[in-house]
N, C-alpha and C positions, 0 to 999 in steps of 0.2 A: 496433276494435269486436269482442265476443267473438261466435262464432257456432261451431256445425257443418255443415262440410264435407262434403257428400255428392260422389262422384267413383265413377267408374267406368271398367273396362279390361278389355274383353272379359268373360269372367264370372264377377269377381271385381270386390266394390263396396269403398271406402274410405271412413272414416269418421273426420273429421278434427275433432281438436278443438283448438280456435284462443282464445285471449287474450292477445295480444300485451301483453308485460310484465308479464304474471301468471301465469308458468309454467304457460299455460295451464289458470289456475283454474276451478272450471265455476261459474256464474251462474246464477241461474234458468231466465234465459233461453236457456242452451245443454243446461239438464236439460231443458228441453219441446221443444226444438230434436231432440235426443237419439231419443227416443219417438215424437216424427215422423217421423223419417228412418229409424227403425229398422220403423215399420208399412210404407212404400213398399217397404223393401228386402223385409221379409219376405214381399209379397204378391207380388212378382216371381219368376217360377217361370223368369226364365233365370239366376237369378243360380245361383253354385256354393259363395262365400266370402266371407264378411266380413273385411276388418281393419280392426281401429280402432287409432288412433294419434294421439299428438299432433303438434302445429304442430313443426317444428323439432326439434332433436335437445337439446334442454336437460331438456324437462318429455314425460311423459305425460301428467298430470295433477296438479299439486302441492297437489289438496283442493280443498274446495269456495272460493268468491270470499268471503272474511271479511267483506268492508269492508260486502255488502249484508245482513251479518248483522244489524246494528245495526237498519237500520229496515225490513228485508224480512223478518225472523223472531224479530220482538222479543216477540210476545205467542205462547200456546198456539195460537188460531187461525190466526198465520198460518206458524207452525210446524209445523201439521198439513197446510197446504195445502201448506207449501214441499216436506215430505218424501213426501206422497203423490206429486209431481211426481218426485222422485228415484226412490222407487217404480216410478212407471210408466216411467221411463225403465230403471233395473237389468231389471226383469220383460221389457221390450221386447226387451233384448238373452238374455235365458235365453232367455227362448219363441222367438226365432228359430228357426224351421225349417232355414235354413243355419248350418252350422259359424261359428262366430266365431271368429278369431285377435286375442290383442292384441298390439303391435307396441311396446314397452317402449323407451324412452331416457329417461335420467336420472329426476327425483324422479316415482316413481308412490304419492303420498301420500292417505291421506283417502279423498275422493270417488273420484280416481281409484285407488286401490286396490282400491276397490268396485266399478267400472265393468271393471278387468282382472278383477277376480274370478269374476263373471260370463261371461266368453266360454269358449269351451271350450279354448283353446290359450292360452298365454301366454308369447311368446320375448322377450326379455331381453338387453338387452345388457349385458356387465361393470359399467359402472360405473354401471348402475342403482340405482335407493334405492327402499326400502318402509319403507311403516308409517303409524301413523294416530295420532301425539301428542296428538292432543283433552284427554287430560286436564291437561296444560298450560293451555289454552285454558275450563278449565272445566264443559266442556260432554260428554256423552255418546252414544255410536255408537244413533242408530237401529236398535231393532231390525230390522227389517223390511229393513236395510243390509247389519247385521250377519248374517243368516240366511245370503247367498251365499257370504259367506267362512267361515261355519263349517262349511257344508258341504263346502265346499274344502279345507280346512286341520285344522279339526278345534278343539275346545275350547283345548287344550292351548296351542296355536301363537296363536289369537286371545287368550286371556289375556295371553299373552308381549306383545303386540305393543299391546293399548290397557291392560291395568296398568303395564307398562313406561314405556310412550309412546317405547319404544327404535326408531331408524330402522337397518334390516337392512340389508346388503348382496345384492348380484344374488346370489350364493353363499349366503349364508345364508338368503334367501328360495328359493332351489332348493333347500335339504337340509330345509327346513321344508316342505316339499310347495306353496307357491303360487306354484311357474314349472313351466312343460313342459319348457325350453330355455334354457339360457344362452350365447350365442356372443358371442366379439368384437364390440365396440362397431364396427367400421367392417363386419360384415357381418348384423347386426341384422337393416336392413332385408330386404337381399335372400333373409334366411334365412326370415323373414315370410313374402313375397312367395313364395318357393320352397313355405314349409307350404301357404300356399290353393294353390297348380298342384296340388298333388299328392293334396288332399283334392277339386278341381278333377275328377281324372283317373277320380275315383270315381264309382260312380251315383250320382244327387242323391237318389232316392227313400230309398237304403239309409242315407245320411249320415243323412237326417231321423228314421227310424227307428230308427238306432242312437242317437242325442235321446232319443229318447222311451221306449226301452225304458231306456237308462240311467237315468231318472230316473223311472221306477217302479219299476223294481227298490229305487231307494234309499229309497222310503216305509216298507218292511220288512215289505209285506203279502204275501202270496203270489201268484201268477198263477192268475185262476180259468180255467174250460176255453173259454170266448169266446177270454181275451187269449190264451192258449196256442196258438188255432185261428187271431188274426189276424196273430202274429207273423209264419205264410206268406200272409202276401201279395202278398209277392214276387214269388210260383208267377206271380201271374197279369199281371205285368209283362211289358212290351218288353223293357225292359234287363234284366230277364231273362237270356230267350233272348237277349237280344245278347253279353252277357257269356259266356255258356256257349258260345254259336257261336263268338264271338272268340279265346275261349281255345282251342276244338279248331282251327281254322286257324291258330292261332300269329299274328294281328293284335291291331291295339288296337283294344276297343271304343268306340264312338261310342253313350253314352246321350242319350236326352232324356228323360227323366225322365217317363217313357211306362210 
C-alpha cells in the first residue's frame, strides 16, 4: 500500500515515501498525504530539519503513479483537482519554515523531481537519475510544477530536460545546477543525515529567516525601510545573546529558538 512516512529522531523529522513496486511512484493519495505531514512538521517549533527520501535505495521518486491517470485525471476537472493537490503538497514543503534536505537514490523522475526541487538541499548519490520524459508520455509539466524547478535551475536547463525528455546523470544534474551534493552511493545517506546535524547545530530562528529573506530577495523588488528594519530581529532574540556569549567563552551554543 503507497503511503507517507512521517518518522522522527531527535530534531530532525523524515519523510518517507513508500510504493512498493512502483519505484515509489507518488498517487494521489501520497500527494495529500505529503501536505499533511508537511503542515504537522512545519507547525512543530522543536523540530530543526527535514529530509525527505524514498522507501529503499532503488527510487526517490520515479514520477507521478501512471496507471491512476487513466480514470483519476482523465477529464479538465479532475485534472485541476489532481494538480492543485500536487500544488499544495510542492508549496507545503517551500513554505516550510525548517530547512528541507532531499536524500536522493536512484530514479528521481517527474513528480519526484518536483518534490527534490523544492527542498532547499539536495544530496545525491552517484548513480542517481533525473529528468522528467512526459513528452514521450504525451502529456505536459504543470505549470504551477514547473515554477520550483525553474527557479532552481533556470530556463536553459528546464528546456534541456522536458524538450529533450533526456534522463541526466547524478554528474550532470550537479553541473546543471539542481544538486547541492553528490557523494558515493554507500554514504548518500549518512551524508544527508550528517547535512540536517549541522543545519541542526544552527539557530532555528536564523535558518527560517535566512527562507525567507532568500526568497524576497529573489521577486527582484527592492527592500523597503520596514523589511530593512525587520531583518534585525534577531537583536532581540535568546539565541542571540546565546550565540554571542557562546562564542566569547569558547563553548557551544545551546538555542531554542527563543
Amino acid at each position: 500500500m503507497s503511503k507517507v512516512i512521517l518518522s522522527r529522531a531527535g530534531e530532525v523529522a523524515t519523510l518517507t515515501l513508500d510504493n512498493p513496486g512502483k519505484l515509489n511512484a507518488i498517487d494521489l493519495g501520497m500527494w495529500q498525504q505529503l501536505a499533511e505531514n508537511m503542515a504537522k512538521i512545519s507547525a512543530d517549533r522543536d523540530l530543526r530539519c527535514v529530509v525527505v527520501r524514498g522507501a529503499g535505495n532503488e527510487a526517490f521518486a520515479a514520477g507521478g503513479d501512471l496507471e491512476e491517470f487513466v480514470t483519476g485525471r482523465a477529464t479538465l476537472e479532475q485534472a485541476l483537482h489532481y494538480h492543485g493537490q500536487v500544488a499544495a503538497a510542492l508549496n507545503a514543503i517551500a513554505d516550510c519554515p525548517h530547512p528541507t534536505v532531499a536524500l536522493i537514490q536512484g530514479a528521481c523522475i517527474g513528480g519526484g523531481l518536483e518534490i527534490a526541487g523544492v527542498c532547499d538541499l539536495r544530496i545525491s548519490g552517484e548513480s542517481a537519475r533525473f529528468g522528467a520524459p512526459i513528452n514521450k508520455l504525451g502529456f505536459s509539466m504543470y505549470p504551477g510544477e514547473m515554477e520550483g524547478l525553474l527557479k532552481l535551475a533556470g530556463p536553459a536547463v528546464i528546456k534541456e530536460i522536458l524538450l529533450e525528455g533526456r534522463i541526466l546523470t547524478a554528474t550532470e544534474a550537479y553541473e546543471k545546477g539542481l544538486l547541492t551534493r553528490v557523494v558515493p552511493d554507500a554514504q548518500v545517506e549518512d551524508e544527508a543525515y550528517a547535512t540536517a546535524r549541522r543545519i541542526g547545530g544552527g539557530a532555528p530562528l536564523v535558518a527560517g529567516w535566512h527562507k525567507q529573506w532568500i526568497r524576497r530577495l529573489q521577486s527582484g523588488r527592492p527592500l523597503n525601510d520596514e523589511e530593512k528594519a525587520a531583518s534585525f530581529a534577531f537583536l532581540d532574540t535568546e539565541d542571540y545573546k546565546e550565540g554571542l556569549a557562546a562564542f566569547l567563552e569558547k563553548r557551544k551554543p545551546v538555542f531554542k529558538a527563543r
